[in-house]
Every structure is written in structure tokens, then in C-alpha cells.
C-alpha positions as CSV (number, residue, x, y, z in Angstrom):
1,X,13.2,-10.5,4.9
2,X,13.4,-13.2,2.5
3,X,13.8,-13.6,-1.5
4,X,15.0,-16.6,-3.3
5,X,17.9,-15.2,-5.5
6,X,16.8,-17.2,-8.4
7,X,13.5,-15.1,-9.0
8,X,14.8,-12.0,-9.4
9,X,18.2,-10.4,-11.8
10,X,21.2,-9.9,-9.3
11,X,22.4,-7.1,-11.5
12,X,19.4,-4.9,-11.5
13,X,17.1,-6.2,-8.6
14,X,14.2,-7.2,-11.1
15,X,11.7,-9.9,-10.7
16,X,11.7,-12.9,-13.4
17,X,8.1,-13.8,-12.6
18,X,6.5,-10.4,-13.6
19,X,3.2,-9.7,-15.3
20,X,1.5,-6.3,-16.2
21,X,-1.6,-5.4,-14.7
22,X,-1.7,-2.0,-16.9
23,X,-4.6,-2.6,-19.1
24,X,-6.7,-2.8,-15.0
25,X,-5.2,0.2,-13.9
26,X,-7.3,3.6,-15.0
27,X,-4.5,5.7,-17.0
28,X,-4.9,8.6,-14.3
29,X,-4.5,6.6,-11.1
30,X,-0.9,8.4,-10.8
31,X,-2.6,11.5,-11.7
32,X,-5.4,11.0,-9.1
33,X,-3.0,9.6,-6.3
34,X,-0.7,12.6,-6.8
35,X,-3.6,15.0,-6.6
36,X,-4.1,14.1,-3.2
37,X,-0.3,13.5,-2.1
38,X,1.7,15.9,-5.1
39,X,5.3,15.1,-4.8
40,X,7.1,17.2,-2.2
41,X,4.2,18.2,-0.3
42,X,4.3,17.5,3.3
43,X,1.1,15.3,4.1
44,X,0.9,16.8,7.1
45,X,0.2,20.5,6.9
46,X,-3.4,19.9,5.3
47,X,-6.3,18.6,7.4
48,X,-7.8,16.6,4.9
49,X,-4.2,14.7,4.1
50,X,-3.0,14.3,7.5
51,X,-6.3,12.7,8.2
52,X,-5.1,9.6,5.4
53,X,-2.4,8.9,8.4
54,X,-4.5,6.6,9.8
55,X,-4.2,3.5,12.4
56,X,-3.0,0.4,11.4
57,X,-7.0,-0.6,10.8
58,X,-6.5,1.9,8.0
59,X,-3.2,1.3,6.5
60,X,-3.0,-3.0,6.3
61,X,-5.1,-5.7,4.4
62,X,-7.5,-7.6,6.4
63,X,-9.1,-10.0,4.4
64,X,-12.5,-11.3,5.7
65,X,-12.6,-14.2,3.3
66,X,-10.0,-16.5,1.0
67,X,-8.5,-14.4,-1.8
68,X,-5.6,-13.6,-4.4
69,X,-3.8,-10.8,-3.6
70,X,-1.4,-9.4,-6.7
71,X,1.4,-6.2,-6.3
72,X,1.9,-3.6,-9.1
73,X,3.9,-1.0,-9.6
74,X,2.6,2.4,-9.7
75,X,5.3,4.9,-9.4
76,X,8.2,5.9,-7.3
77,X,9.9,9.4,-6.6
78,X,12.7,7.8,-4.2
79,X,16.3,9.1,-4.0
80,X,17.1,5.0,-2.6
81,X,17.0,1.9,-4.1
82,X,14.4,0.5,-2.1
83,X,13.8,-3.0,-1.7
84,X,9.6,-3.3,-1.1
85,X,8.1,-6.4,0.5
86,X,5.1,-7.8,2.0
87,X,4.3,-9.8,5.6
88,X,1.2,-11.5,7.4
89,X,0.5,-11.0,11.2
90,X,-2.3,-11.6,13.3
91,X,-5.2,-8.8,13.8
92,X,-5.4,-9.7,17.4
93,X,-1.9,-8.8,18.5
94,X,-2.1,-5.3,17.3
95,X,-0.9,-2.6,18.1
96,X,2.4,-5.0,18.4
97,X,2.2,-8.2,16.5
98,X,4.6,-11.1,15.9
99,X,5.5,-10.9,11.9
100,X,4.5,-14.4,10.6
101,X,6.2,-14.4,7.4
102,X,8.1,-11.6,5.5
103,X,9.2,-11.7,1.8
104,X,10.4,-9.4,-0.9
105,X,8.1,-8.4,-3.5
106,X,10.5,-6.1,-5.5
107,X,14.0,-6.0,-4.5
108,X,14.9,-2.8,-6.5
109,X,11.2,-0.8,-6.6
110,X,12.9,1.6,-9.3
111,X,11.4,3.3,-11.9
112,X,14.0,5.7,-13.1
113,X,16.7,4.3,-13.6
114,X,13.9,2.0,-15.5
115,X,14.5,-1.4,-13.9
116,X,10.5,-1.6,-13.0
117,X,7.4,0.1,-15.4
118,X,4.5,1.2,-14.1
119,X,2.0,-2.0,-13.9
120,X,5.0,-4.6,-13.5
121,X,3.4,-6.8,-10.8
122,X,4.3,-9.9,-8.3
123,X,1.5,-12.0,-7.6
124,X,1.8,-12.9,-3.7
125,X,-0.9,-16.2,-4.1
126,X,-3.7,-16.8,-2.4
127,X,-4.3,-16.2,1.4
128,X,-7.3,-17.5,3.8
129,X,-10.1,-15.4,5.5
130,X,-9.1,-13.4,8.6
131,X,-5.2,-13.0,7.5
132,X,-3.8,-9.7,7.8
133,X,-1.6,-8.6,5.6
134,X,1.2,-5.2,6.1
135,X,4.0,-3.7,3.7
136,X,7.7,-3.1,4.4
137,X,10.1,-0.5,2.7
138,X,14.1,-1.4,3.3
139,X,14.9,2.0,2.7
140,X,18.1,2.2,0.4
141,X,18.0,-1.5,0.9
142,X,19.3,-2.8,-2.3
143,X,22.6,-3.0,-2.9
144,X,25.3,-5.9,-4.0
145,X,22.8,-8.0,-6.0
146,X,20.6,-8.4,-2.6
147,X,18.5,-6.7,0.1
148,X,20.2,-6.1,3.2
149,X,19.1,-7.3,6.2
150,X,19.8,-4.0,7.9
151,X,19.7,-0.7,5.5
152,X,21.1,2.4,5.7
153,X,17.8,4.2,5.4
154,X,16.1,1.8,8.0
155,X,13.2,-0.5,7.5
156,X,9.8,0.9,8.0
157,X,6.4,-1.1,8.1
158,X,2.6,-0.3,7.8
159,X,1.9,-1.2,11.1
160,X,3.0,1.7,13.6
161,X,4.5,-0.1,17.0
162,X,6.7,-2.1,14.3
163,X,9.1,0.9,13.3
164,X,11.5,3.0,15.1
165,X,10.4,6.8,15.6
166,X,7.8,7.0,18.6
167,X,4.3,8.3,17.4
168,X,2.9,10.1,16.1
169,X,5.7,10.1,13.4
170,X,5.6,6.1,13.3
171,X,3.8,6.3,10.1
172,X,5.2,5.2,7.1
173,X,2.4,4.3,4.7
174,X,-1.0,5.6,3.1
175,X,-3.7,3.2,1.8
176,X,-6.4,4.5,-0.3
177,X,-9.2,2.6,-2.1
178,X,-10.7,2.9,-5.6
179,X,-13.6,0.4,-5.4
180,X,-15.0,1.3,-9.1
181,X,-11.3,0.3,-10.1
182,X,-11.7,-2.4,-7.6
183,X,-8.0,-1.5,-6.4
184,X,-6.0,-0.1,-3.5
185,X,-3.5,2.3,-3.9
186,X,-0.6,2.2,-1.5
187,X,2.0,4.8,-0.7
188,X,5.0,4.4,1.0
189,X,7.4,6.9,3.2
190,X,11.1,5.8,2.9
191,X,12.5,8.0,5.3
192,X,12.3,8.1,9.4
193,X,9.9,11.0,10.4
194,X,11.2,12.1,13.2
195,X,11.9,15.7,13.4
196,X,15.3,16.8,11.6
197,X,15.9,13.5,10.4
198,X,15.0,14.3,6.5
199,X,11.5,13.4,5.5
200,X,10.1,15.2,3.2
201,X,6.6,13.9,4.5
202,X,4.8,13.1,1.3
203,X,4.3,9.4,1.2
204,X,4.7,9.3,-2.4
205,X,8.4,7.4,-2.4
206,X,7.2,4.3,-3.7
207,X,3.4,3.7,-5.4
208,X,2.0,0.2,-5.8
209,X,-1.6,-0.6,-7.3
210,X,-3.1,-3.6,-4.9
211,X,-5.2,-6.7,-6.6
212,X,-7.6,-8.5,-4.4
213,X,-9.3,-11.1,-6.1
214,X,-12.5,-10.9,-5.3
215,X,-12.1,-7.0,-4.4
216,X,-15.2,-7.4,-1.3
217,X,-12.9,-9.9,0.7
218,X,-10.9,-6.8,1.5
219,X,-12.0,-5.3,4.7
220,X,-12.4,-1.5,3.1
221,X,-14.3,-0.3,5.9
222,X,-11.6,2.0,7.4
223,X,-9.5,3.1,4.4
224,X,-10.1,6.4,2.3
225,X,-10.9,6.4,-0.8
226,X,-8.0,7.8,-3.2
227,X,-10.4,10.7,-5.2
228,X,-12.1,12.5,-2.2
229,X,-9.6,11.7,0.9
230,X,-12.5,10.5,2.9
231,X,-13.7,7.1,4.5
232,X,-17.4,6.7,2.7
233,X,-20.0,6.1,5.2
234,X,-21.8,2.7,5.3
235,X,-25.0,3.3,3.3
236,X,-28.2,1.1,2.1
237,X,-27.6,0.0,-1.7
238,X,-29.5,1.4,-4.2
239,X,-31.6,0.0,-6.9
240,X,-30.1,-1.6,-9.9
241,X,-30.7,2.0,-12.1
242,X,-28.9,3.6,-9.2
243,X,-31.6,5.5,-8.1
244,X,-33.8,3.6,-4.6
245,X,-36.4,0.7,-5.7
246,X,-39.8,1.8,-4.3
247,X,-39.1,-0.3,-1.0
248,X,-35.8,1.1,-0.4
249,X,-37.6,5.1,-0.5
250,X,-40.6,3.7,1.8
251,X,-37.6,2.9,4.1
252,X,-35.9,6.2,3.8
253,X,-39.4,7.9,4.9
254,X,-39.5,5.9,8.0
């Protein structure tokens, strides 16, 4: 993965480029995310959770037209240092595609010791129609003012054939959507899931809020939505008051 040393601090693994997307991001999202997946709480045992483990359709960023995608923040309950980044791919080489480009989006994705607050965020530019786009954790990856290119905890991704353990523990991230936010929340596991190798299994390690500008070029069709757990079913729009017009009820009789 890359980074250009001059955008972030050596000594602490912060960006220099940040901005704060706080005053877009509801004051309970944490609250709300953590309802779902509390801390500690293996994602697993519950029908509803395990479900969120989802297939890659479910857990990347396909966007269906040109837009801005911007990074926050959230929260993090890691024992690492993680280093967090971001890569493109292409949809059609799934379940095993070539990684186009990788890059760090927070080298150190720390919130205690305080080197990130919740809403610091990385804008990653603007990306064209049909480009998918998947998340990385170096697990424990910072260290010595960089990134390494081959962590102690291992380097998971959001797309399963990319990471080590064979399925169905090849998991490593949750994506959840909050479309009257117009956001996606993302969280991350930081630690290999096979049996006996640690993981606490509650995809809380690292938390980031996800930007896409405009919010309807991300394909939200597969991913859950971060109050209820569940993948809304396509349904006609109703009327500007929110209740049908008279020629969407004549439809609903037919």
C-alpha cells in the first residue's frame, strides 16, 4: 500500500490534509452502529448480525455513476495501531480480482491515544461510474513513522478471496447504510477469524462514516441498513406528503 510521507506526521501517523465531516454525522451514529455490533459481542452468535456478513456485493462500493467519495472517522476499539486504507478493482473479476490501486487513508486509525477525533476525514477525490471500490486494515500496521508492508496482525480486505483464512471466516468488514444520513457506515475486523486465532468477532475495531457525493451513485441495493440490520426491499415511491398520490393507490389495487 502506498502513502506519500509528506501528507501525513511521522511521529503520530496523522494526516495533514484533514477536514471534519462532524456537523453531517447524526450525534448517535456510534450509538446506533454499536447497537447493532456492541463492542465485544461476537457478530456471529445472533441471526440477525451474522446475516450483516455479507458477500462482497454487500461489503464494497460500487458506484453506478461519477462521484466523490470522502473517509471519516467514526470510532475505533482496537488493541493495534492500525493503518486503514482504500483500493479500486474491477466488479467483473470477483470473487478474485486484481487490486488496481491501493493507498492509505489513515496510517495510525487511533482514537485513544487521541491522534484521530471522531469526524477527522480524508477525501479520496472523485472516481467514474462502474468503479468498485474495497477497504484494507494493516492490522498493527503502524509502526516506525510508516505502514509496513507486511504487519504483524496481517492485512485483511473487504473483498473475501483477497485475505488469508478460507471461508466462511474470510470476512473482515460490515457495511451498513443510513440513506436519511445519506452515509455508509463501515466496520472493520482487525484480527484473522480463524478458529483459536484471537478474534473477538465484533467488527467494531475500526468505524469510519463514508461520503458519496451524490449519495444515489452508490449501488445500495445489497447493503443493510445500520438501524434495523436488514436490506430494505425495492418499493414504488410514494407521494411527495409520504403517503401514495391517487395513481400510485390505483396501482396498488391492481
Amino acid at each position: 500500500m502506498a502513502y506519500n510521507t509528506t501528507n501525513y506526521n511521522t511521529t503520530n501517523g496523522k494526516p495533514r490534509f484533514l477536514t471534519s465531516s462532524s456537523s453531517l454525522i447524526p450525534a448517535d451514529m456510534i450509538t446506533r452502529f454499536k447497537n447493532l455490533l456492541p463492542e465485544g459481542k461476537d457478530i456471529t452468535t445472533n441471526s440477525v448480525t451474522n446475516a450483516l456478513i455479507t458477500d462482497d456485493l454487500g461489503s464494497n462500493l460500487f458506484l453506478t455513476k461519477k462521484a466523490n467519495v470522502k473517509v471519516a472517522i467514526l470510532d475505533e476499539g482496537a488493541g493495534y495501531l492500525n493503518g486503514v486504507g482504500y483500493f479500486t478493482f474491477d466488479k467483473d473479476e470477483l470473487p478474485k480480482p486484481c487490486v488496481k490501486t491501493e493507498k492509505i487513508m489513515f496510517p495510525n486509525a487511533s482514537t485513544n491515544p487521541a491522534v484521530l477525533s471522531s469526524g477527522d476525514t480524508v477525501d479520496l477525490g472523485s472516481f467514474d461510474a462502474n468503479t468498485a471500490i474495497g477497504f484494507t486494515v494493516a492490522a498493527n500496521g503502524w509502526s516506525n513513522g510508516s505502514v509496513a508492508s507486511n504487519p504483524s496482525g496481517g492485512i485483511f480486505r473487504s473483498v473475501m478471496a483477497l485475505n488469508p483464512e478460507a471461508s466462511p471466516y474470510n470476512a473482515h468488514t460490515v457495511l451498513l447504510s443510513s440513506p436519511e444520513d445519506k452515509l455508509l457506515v463501515l466496520g472493520l475486523e482487525d484480527l484473522n477469524r480463524t478458529p483459536g486465532k484471537g478474534s473477538d468477532e465484533d467488527f467494531n475495531d475500526v468505524i469510519m462514516a463514508i461520503f458519496v457525493d451524490p449519495f444515489d451513485a452508490v449501488d445500495t441495493g445489497k447493503i443493510a441498513d445500520v438501524d434495523t440490520g436488514t436490506v430494505s426491499a425495492p418499493s414504488k415511491p410514494v407521494g411527495v406528503s409520504g403517503r401514495m398520490n391517487w395513481r400510485e393507490k390505483v396501482d396498488a389495487q391492481q
